[in-house]
C-alpha positions as CSV (number, residue, x, y, z in Angstrom):
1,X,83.4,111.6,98.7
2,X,82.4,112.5,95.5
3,X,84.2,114.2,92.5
4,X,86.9,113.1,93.9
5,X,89.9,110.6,92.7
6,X,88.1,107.2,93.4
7,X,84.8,108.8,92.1
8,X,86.9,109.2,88.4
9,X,88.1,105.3,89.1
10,X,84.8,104.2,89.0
11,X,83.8,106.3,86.1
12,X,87.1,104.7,84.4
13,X,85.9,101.3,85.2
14,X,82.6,101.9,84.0
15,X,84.0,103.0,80.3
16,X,87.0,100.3,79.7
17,X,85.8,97.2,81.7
18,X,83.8,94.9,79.5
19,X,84.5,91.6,81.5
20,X,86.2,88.3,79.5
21,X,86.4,85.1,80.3
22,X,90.0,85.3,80.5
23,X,89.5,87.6,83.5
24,X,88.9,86.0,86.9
25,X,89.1,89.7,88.5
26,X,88.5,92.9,87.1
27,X,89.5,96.0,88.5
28,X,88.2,97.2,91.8
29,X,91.1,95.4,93.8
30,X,95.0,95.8,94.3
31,X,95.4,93.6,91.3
32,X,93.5,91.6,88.4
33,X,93.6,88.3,88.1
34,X,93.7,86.1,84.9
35,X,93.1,82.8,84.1
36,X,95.8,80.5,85.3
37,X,96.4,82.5,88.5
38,X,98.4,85.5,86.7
39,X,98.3,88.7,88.9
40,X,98.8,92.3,87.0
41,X,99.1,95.0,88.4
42,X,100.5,99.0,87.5
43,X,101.4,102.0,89.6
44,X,103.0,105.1,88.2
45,X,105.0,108.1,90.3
46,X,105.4,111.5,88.9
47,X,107.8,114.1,89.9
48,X,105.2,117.1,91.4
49,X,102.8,114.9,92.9
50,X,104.6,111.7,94.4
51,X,108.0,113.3,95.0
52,X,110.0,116.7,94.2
53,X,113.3,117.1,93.2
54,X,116.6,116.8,95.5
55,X,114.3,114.7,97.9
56,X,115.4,111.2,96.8
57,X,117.7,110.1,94.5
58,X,117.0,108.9,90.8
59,X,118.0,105.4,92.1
60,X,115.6,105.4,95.2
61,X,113.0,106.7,93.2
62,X,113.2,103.7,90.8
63,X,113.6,101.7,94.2
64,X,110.3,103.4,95.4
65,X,108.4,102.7,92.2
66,X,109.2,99.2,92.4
67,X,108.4,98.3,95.7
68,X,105.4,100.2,95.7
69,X,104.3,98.3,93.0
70,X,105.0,95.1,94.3
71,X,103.0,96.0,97.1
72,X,100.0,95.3,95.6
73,X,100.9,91.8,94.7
74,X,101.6,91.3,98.5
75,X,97.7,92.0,99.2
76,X,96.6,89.6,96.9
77,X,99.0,87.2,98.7
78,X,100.6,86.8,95.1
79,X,104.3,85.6,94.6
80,X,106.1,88.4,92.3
81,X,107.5,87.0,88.9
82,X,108.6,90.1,86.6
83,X,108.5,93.6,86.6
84,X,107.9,95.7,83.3
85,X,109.0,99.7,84.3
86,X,108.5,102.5,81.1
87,X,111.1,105.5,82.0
88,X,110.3,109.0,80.8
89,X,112.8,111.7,82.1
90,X,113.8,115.1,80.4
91,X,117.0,115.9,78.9
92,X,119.5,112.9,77.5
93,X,118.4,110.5,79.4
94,X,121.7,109.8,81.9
95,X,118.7,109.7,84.8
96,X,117.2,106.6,83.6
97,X,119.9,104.2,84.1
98,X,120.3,104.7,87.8
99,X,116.5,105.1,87.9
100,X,116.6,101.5,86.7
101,X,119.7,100.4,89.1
102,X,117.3,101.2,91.6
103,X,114.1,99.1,90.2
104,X,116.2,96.5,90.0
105,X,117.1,96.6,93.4
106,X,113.7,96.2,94.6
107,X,112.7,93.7,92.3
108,X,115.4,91.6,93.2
109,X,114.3,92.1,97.0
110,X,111.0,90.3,96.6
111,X,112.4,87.7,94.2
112,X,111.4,89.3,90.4
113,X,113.0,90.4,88.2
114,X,112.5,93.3,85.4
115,X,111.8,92.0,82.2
116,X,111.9,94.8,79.8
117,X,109.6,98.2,79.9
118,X,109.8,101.4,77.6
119,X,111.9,104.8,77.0
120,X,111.1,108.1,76.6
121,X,112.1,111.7,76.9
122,X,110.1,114.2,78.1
123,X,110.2,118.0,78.0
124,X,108.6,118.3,81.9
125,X,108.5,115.6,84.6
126,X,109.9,112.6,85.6
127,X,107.8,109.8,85.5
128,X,108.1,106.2,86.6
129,X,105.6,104.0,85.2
130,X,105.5,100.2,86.6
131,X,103.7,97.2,85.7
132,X,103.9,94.3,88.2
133,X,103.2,90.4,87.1
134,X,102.7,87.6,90.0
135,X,100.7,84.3,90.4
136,X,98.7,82.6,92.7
137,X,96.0,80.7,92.8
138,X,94.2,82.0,95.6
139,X,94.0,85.5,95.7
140,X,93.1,87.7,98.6
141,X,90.1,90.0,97.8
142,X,89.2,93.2,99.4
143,X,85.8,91.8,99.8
144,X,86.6,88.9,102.4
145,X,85.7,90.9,105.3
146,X,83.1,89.9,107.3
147,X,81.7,91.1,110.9
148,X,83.4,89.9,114.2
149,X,86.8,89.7,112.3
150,X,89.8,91.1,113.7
151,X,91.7,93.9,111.7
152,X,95.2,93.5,111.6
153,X,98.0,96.0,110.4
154,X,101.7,95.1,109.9
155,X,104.6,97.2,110.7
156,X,103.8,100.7,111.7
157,X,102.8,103.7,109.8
158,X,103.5,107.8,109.1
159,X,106.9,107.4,108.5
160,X,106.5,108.7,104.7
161,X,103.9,111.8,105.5
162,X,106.6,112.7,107.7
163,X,109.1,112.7,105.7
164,X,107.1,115.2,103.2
165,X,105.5,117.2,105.8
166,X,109.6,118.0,106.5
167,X,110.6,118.6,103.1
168,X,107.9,120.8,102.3
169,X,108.6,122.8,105.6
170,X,112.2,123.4,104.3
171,X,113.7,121.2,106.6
172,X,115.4,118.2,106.4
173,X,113.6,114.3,107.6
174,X,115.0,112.4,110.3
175,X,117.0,109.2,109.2
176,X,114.3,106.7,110.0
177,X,111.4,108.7,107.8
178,X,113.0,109.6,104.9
179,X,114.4,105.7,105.1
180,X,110.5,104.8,105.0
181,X,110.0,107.1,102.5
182,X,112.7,106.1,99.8
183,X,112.7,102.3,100.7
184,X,109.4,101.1,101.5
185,X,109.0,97.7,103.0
186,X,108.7,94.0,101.5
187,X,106.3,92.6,102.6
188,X,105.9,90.0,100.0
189,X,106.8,87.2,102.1
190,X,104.4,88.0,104.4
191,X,101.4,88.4,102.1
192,X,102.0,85.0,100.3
193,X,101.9,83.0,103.4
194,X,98.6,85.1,104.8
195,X,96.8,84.2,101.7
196,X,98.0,80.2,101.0
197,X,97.3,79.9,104.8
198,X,93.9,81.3,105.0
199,X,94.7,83.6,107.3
200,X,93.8,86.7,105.7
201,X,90.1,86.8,104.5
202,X,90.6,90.3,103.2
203,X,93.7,92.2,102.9
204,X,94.7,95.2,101.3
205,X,98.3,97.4,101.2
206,X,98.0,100.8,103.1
207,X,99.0,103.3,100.1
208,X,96.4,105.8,100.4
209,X,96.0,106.5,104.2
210,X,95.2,104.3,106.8
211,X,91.3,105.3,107.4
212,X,90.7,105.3,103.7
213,X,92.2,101.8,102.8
214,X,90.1,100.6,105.8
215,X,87.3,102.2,104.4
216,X,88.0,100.9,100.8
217,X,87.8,97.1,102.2
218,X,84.7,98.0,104.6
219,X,83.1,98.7,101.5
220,X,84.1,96.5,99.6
221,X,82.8,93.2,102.2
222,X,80.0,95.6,102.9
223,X,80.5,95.8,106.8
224,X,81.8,98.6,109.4
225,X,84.7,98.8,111.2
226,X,86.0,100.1,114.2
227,X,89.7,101.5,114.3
228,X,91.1,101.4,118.4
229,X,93.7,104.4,117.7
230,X,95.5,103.9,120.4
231,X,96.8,100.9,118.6
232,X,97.6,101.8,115.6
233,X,101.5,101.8,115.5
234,X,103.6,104.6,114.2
235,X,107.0,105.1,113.5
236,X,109.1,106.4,116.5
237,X,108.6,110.2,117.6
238,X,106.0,110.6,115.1
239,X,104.8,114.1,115.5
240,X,101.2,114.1,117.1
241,X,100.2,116.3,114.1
242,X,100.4,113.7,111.6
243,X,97.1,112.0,112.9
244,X,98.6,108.6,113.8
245,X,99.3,107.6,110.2
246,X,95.6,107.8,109.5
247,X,95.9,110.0,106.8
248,X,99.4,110.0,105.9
249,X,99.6,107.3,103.3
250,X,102.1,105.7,101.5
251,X,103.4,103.3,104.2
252,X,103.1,99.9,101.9
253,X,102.6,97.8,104.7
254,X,99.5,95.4,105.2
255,X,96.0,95.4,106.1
256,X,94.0,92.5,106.5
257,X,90.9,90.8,108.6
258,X,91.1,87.6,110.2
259,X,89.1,85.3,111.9
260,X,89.1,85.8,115.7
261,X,90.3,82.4,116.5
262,X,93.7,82.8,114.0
263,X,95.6,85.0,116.9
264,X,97.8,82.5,117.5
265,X,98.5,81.4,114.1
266,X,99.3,84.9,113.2
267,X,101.6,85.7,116.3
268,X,103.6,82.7,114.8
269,X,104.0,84.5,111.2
270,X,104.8,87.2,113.0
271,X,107.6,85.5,114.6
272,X,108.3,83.7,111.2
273,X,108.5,86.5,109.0
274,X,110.0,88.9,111.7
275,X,107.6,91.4,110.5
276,X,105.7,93.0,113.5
277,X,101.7,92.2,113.6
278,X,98.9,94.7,115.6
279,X,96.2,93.5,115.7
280,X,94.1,97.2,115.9
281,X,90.3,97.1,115.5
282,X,87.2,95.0,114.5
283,X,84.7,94.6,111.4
284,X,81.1,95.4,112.5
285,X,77.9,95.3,111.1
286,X,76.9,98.5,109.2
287,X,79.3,100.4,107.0
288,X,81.7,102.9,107.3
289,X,84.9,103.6,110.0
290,X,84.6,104.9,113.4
291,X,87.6,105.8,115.2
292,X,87.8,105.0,119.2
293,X,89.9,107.5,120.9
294,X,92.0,107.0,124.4
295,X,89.2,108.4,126.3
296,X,86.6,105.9,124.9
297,X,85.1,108.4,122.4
298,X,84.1,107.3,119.1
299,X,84.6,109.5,115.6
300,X,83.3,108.7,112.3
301,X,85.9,108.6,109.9
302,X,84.9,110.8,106.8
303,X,87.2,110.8,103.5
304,X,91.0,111.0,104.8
305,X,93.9,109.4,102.9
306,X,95.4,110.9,99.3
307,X,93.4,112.0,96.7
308,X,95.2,112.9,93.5
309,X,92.0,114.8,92.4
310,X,90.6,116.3,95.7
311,X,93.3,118.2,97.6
312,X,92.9,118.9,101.1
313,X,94.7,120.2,104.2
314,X,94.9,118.3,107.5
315,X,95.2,120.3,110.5
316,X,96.5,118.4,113.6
């Protein structure tokens, strides 16, 4: 895709990154990593594109921002430490204490904590800005992938889409999808013990779209991969509209190869971390995504996922 939001991204990188010593990783990944092991990550929400008013509250939005942002530690298999979260909401300002109530909450879920952030008012949109600190000292890459690895996904997917595909209908989400929507998982746990284990050899968190985020780390470890649909899990009555989580986006939850021969050892972190563990396709050699249906057909996968700059409309 080109012109596009990850087209920009690159162009960004090309015109701030300048590479330091201090720097072990630059952008390109879920996080950066410094000397020493630090991870640093940010992720902002604004109210039009990420979420609409009445849809969640102000403190499951601050929730939302947190534990989205945390997310991206969990890929790099980092341990959270602190959270800084900058606030900018219209009028007096009576929204951004509950917003941070909320943060708060999530922080203290994965075992940070917020350490201090910025204020200010704004004459438009809500926006939730969050910067996310963690440490480890062996970092999961997107570029681990190699061919004959097993791609695995945790928990299961399209909960979120569904949720806004109902609010934008007019109508109101069922329980469990606007649940995934306003509290997305912690999967923190779970990422710290794939990466100190070895387990994962590439992992990222699915944010924009499950084919896309596939696609980000196929490129990334230069290889293909091929995506069984049938078992990619979804939420319960997932509308069949919604593509199978494929586009959808916004789940949080964890993709990551792994050797062949680490089955076992990953059924037992399943079991450990009572998170559930699907093991749902293959890297190959090549490039790019296919998609094998039911009925043995294979599709390429082209785009899919969010793009803040490239809107499109899925038609299931």
């Amino acid at each position: 895709m080109t012109g596009g939001e990850f087209d920009l991204i690159g162009r960004l990188i090309g015109v701030g990154w300048r590479g330091s010593r201090q720097v072990l990783l630059g952008p390109g990944d879920d996080a950066a990593v410094l000397r020493g092991g630090i991870v640093l990550s940010t992720d902002v929400m604004v109210e039009g594109i990420h979420f609409r008013p009445g849809w969640i509250t102000e403190a499951e939005l601050g929730f939302r921002a947190v534990a989205a942002g945390l997310s991206d530690l969990a890929a790099m298999g980092a341990e959270p430490l602190a959270v800084l979260l900058s606030i900018v909401v219209p009028g007096r300002g009576e929204a951004a204490v509950a917003i941070q109530e909320g943060a708060a909450e999530a922080a203290d879920r994965a075992g940070a904590t917020v350490v201090g952030g910025d204020l200010s008012r704004s004459p438009g949109p809500v926006v939730v800005d969050v910067v996310s600190v963690g440490r480890t000292q062996r970092p999961v890459l997107r570029s681990g992938a190699r061919p004959g690895q097993d791609v695995w996904l945790s928990g299961a997917l399209g909960g979120a889409a569904w949720a806004v595909t109902s609010w934008e209908a007019g109508d109101v989400p069922e329980k469990e999808a606007r649940h995934c929507f306003a509290r997305p998982p912690d999967r923190t746990r779970l990422g710290i013990e794939l990466g100190k284990g070895g387990l994962a050899r590439a992992m990222i968190d699915v944010s924009d779209g499950l084919g896309a985020d596939l696609g980000h780390v196929a490129a990334a470890s230069n290889v293909g991969a091929v995506l069984r649909l049938p078992d990619v899990p979804v939420v319960p009555g997932l509308p069949g509209g919604l593509n199978r989580g494929l586009d959808g986006g916004e789940d949080y939850e964890l993709l990551f190869a792994a050797e062949s021969g680490s089955r076992g050892a990953i059924a037992r972190l399943s079991a450990a971390t009572d998170t559930p563990l699907h093991r749902i396709g293959q890297f190959v050699e090549g490039g790019g995504v296919q998609v094998r249906l039911a009925d043995g057909r294979s599709l390429e996968l082209e785009g899919g996922g969010f793009d803040h700059f490239t809107p499109r409309i899925v038609e299931g």
